[in-house]
Backbone as CSV, one residue per row, in Angstrom:
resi,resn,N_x,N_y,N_z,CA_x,CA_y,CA_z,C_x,C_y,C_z
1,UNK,0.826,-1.192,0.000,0.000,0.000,0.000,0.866,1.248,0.000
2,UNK,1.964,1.197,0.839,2.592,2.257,0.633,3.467,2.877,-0.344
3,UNK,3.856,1.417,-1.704,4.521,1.662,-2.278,3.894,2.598,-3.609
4,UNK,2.512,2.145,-3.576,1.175,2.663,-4.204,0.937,3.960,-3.955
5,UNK,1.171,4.453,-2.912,0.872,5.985,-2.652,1.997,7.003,-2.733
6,UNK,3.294,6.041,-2.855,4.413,6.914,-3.511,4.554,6.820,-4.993
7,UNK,4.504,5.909,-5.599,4.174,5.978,-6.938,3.077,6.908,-7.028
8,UNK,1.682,6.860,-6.681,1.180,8.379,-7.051,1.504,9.534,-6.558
9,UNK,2.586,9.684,-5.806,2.901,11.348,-5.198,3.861,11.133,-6.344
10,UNK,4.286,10.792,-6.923,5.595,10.600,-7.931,5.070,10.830,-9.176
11,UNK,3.613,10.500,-9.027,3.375,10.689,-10.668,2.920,12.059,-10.896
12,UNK,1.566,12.281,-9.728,1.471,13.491,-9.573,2.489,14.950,-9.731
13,UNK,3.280,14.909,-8.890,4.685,15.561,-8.890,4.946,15.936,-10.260
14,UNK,5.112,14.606,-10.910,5.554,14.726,-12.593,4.544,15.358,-13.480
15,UNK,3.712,15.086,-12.875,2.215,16.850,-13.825,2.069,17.635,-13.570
16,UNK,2.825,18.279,-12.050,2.285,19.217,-11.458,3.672,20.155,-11.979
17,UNK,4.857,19.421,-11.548,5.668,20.361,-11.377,6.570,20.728,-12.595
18,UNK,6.494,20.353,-14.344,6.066,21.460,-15.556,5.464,22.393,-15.325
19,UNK,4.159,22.368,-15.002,3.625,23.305,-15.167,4.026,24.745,-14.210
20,UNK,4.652,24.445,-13.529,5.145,25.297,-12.284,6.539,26.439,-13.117
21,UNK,7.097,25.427,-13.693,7.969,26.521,-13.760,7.786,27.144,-15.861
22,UNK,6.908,26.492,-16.279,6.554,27.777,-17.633,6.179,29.094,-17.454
23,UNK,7.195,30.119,-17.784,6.267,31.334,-17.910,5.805,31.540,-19.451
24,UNK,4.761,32.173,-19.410,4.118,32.463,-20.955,3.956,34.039,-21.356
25,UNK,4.836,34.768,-21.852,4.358,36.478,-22.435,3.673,36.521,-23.670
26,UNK,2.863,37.412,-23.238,2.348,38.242,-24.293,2.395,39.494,-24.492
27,UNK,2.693,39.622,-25.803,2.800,41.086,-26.516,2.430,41.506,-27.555
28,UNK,1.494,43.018,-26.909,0.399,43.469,-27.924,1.233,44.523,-28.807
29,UNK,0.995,44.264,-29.914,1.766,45.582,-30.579,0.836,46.262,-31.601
30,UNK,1.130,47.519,-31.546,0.136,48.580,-31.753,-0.632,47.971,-32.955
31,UNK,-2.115,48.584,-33.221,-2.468,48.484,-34.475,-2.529,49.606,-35.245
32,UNK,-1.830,49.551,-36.609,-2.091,50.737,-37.060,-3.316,50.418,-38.525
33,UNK,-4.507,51.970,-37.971,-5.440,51.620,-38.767,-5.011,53.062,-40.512
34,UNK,-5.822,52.370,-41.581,-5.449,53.457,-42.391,-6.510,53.498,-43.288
35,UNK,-6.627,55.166,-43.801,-7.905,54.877,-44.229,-7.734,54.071,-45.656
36,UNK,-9.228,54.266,-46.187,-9.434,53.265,-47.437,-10.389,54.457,-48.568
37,UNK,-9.127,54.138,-49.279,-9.903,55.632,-50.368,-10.809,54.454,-51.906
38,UNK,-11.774,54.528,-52.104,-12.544,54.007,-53.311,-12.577,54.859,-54.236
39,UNK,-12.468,54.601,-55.525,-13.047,55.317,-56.168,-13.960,54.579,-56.958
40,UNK,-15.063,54.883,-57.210,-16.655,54.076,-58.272,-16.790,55.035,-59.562
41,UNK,-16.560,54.658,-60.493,-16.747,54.929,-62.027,-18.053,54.390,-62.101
42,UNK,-18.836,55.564,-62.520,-20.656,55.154,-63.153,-20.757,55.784,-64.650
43,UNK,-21.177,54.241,-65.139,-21.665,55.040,-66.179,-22.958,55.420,-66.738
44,UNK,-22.709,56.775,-67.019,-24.114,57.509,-66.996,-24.252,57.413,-68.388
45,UNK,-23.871,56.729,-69.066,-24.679,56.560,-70.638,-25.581,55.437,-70.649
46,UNK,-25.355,54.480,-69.841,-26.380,53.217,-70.186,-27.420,53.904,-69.723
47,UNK,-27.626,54.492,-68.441,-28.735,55.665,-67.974,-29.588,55.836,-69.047
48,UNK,-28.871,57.117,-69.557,-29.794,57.887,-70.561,-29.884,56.790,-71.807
49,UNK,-29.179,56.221,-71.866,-29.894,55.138,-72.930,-31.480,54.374,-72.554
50,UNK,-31.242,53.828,-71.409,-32.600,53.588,-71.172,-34.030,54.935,-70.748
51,UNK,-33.576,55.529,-70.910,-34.590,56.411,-70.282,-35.180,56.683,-71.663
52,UNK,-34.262,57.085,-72.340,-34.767,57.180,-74.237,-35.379,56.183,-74.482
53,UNK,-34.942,54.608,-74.379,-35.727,53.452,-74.481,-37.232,53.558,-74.020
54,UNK,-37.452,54.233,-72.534,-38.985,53.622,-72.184,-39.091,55.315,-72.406
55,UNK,-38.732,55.916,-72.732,-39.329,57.145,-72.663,-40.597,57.030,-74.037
56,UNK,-40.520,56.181,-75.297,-40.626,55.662,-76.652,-41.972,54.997,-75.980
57,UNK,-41.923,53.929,-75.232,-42.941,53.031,-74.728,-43.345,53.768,-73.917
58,UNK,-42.961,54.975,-73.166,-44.064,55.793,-72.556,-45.135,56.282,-73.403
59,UNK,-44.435,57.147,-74.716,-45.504,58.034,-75.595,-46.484,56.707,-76.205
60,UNK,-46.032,56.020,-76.712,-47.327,55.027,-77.330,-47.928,54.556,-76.482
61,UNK,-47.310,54.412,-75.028,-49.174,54.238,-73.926,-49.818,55.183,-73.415
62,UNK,-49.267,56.426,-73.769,-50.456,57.516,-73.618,-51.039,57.635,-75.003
63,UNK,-50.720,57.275,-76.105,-51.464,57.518,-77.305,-52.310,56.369,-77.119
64,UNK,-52.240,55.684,-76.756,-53.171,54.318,-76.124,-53.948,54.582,-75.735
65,UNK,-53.864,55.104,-74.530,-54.876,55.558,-73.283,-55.979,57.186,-74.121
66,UNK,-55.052,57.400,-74.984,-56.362,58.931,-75.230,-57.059,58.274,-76.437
């Protein structure tokens, strides 16, 4: 029995005492933020292309309607 309870202070020991002597650092280092420039190209011709399109199917459904 006793040889049983030194084998577990022995094993114990051997899990406990790693962990005893790790130290662990951490280090935060700055964040640097920056802005974010877009630029969006529209094109405004398909636009007026369609507007000419139904503008066409506008006038023949009011010549419809009168």
């Amino acid at each position: 029995m006793k040889n049983k309870t030194i084998m577990l202070a022995l094993i114990l020991a051997g899990f406990w005492a790693p962990g005893c002597s790790t130290n662990h650092e951490v280090q935060v280092a700055p964040v640097e933020v920056k802005p974010i420039h877009i630029t969006i190209d529209v094109n405004v011709r398909v636009d007026r292309a369609l507007d000419s399109f139904f503008d066409d199917i506008d006038e023949t459904e009011s010549q419809i309607k009168e």
